[in-house]
GUTOR-694775 format. One record per atom (N, C-alpha, C): atom name; residue number from 1; x, y, z. Coordinates in Angstrom, 3 decimals, decimal comma. Atoms other than C-alpha are relative to their C-alpha. Layout:
("CA"; NUM; (X; Y; Z));
...
// end
This chain:
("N"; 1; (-0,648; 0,502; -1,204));
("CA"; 1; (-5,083; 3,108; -3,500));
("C"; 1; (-0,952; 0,181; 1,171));
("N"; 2; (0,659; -0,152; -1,284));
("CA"; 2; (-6,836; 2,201; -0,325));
("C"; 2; (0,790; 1,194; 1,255));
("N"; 3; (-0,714; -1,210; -1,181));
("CA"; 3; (-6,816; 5,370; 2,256));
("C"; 3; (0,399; -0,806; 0,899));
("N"; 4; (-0,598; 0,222; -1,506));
("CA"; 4; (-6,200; 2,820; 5,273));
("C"; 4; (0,852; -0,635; -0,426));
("N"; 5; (-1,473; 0,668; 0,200));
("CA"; 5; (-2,689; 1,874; 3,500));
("C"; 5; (0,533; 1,212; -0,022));
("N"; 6; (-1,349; -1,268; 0,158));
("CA"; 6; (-1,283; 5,377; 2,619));
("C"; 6; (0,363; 0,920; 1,471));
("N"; 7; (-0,843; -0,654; -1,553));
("CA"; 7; (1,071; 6,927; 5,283));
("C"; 7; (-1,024; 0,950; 0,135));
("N"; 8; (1,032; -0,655; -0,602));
("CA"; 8; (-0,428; 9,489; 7,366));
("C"; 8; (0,581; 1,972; -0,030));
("N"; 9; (-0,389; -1,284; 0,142));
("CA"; 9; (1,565; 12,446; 6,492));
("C"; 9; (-0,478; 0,429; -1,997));
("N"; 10; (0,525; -0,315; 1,827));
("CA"; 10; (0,252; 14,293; 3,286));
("C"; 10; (0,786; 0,716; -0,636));
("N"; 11; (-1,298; -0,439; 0,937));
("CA"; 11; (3,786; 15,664; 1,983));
("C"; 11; (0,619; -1,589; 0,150));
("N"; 12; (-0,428; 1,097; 0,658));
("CA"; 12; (4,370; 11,780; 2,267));
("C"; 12; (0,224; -0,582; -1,232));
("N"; 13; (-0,619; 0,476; 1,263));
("CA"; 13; (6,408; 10,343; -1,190));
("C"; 13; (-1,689; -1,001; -0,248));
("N"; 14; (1,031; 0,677; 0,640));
("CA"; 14; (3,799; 7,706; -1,281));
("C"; 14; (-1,192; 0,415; 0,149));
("N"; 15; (1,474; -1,259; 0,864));
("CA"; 15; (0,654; 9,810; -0,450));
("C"; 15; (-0,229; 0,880; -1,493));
("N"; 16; (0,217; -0,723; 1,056));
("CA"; 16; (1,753; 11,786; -3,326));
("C"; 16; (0,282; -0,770; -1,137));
("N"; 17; (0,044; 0,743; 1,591));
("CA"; 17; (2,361; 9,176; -5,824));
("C"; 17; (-1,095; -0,413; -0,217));
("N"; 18; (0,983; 0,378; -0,166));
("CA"; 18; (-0,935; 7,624; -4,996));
("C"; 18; (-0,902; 0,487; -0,557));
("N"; 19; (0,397; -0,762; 0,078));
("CA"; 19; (-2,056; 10,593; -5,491));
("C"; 19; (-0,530; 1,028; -2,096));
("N"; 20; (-0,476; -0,093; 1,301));
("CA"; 20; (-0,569; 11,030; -9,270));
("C"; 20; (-1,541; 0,143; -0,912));
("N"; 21; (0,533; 0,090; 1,013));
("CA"; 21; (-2,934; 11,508; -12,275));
("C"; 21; (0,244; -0,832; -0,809));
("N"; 22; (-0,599; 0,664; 1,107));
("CA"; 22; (-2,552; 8,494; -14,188));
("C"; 22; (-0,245; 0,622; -1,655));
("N"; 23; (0,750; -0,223; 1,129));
("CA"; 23; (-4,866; 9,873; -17,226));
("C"; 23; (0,816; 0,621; -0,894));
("N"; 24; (-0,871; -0,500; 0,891));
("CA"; 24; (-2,326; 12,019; -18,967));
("C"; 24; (1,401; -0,834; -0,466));
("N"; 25; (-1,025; 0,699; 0,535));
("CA"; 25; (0,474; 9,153; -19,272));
("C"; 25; (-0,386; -1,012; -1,072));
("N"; 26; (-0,015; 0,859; 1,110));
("CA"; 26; (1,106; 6,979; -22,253));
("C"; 26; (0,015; -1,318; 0,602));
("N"; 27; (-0,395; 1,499; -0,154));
("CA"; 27; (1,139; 3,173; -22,285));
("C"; 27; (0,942; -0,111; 0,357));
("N"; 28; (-0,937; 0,280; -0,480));
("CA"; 28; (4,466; 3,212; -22,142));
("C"; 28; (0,443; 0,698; 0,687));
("N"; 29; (-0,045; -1,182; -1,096));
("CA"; 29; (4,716; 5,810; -19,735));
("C"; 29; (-0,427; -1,112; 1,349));
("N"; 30; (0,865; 0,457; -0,547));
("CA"; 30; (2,544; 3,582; -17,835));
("C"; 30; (0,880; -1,087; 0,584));
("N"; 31; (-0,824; 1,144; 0,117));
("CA"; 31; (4,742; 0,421; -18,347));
("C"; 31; (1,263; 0,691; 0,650));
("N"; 32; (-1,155; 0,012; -0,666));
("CA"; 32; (7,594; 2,190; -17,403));
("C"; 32; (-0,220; 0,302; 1,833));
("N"; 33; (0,448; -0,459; -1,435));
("CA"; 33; (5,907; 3,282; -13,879));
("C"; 33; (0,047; -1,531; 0,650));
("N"; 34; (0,188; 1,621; -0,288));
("CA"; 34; (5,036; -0,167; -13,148));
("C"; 34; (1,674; -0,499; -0,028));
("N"; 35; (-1,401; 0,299; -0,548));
("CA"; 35; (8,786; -1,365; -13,815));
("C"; 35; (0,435; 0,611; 1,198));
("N"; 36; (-0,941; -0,734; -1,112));
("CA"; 36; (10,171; 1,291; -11,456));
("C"; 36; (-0,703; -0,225; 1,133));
("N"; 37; (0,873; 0,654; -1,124));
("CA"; 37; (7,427; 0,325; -8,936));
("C"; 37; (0,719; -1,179; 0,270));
("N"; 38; (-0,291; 1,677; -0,541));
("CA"; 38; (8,247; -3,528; -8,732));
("C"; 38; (1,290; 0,295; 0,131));
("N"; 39; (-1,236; -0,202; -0,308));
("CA"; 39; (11,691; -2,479; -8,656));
("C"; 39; (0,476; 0,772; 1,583));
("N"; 40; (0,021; -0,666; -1,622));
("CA"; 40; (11,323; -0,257; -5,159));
("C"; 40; (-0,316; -1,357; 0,599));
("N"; 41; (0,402; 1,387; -1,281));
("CA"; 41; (9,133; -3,469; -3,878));
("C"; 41; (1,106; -0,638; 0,193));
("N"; 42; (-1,252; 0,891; -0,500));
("CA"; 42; (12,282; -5,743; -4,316));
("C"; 42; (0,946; 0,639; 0,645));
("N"; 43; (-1,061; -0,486; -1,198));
("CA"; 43; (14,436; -3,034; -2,538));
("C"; 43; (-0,816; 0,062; 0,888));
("N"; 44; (0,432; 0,241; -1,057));
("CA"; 44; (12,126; -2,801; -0,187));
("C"; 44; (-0,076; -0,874; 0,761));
("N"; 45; (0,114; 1,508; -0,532));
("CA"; 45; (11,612; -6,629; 0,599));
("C"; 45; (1,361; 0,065; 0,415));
("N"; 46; (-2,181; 0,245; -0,360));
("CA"; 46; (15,688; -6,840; 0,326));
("C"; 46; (0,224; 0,768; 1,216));
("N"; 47; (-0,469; -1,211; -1,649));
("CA"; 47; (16,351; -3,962; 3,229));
("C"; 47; (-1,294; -0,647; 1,017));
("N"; 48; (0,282; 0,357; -1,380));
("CA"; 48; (13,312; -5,592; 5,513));
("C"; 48; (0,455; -1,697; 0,430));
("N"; 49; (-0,577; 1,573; -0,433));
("CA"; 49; (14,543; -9,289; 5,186));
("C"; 49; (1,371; 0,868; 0,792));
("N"; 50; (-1,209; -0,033; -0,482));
("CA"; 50; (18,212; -7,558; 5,728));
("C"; 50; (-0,400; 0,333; 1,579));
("N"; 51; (0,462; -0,662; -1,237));
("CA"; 51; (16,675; -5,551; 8,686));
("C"; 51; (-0,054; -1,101; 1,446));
("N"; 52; (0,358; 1,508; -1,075));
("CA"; 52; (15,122; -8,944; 10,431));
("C"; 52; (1,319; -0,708; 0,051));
("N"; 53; (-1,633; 1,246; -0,477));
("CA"; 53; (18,355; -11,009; 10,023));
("C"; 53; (0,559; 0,660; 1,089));
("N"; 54; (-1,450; -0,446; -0,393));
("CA"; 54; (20,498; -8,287; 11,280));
("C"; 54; (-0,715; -0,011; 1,597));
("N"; 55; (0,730; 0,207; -1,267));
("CA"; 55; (17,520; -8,133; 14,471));
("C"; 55; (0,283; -1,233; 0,611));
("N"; 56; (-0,211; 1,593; -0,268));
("CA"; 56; (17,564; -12,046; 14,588));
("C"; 56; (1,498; -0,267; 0,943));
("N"; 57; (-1,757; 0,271; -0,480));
("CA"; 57; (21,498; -12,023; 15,242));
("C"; 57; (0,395; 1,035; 0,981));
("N"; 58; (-0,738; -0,372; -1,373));
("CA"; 58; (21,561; -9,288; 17,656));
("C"; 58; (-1,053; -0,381; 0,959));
("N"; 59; (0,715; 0,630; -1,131));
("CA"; 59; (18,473; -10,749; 19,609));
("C"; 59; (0,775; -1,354; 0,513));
("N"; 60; (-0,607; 2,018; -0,329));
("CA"; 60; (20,616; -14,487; 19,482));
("C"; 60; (1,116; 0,781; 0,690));
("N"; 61; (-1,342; -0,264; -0,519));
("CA"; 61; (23,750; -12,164; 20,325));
("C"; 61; (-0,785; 0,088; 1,669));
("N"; 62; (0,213; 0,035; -1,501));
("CA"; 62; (22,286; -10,858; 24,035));
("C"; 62; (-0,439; -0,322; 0,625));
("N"; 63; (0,742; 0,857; -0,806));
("CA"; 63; (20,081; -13,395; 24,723));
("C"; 63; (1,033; -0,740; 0,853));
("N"; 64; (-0,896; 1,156; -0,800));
("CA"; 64; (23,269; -15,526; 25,967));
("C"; 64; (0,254; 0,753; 0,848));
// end
């Protein structure tokens, strides 16, 4: 992982996954990391689209 992406605190969740030893996991150890990964990204994407809408609609609310 590139250092100028990981947060800036070093008890940060994702500093320390980053951080992980892959070398001692199995293939499917491996495979299952990767699922549970792409699975955070789509909650992640999902909660910042929700985030922007819910911004969108209260910027349209007090603009009037």
């Amino acid at each position: 992982m590139d250092d100028d992406f990981a947060p800036s605190k070093p008890d940060d969740p994702l500093t320390l996954l980053a951080k992980q030893d892959l070398d001692p996991m199995s293939h499917h150890e491996l495979e299952a990391r990767i699922e549970a990964l792409k699975a955070e990204i789509v909650r992640t994407e999902t909660h910042m689209t929700a985030a922007a809408r819910h911004r969108a609609q209260a910027d349209a609310l007090f603009k009037r």
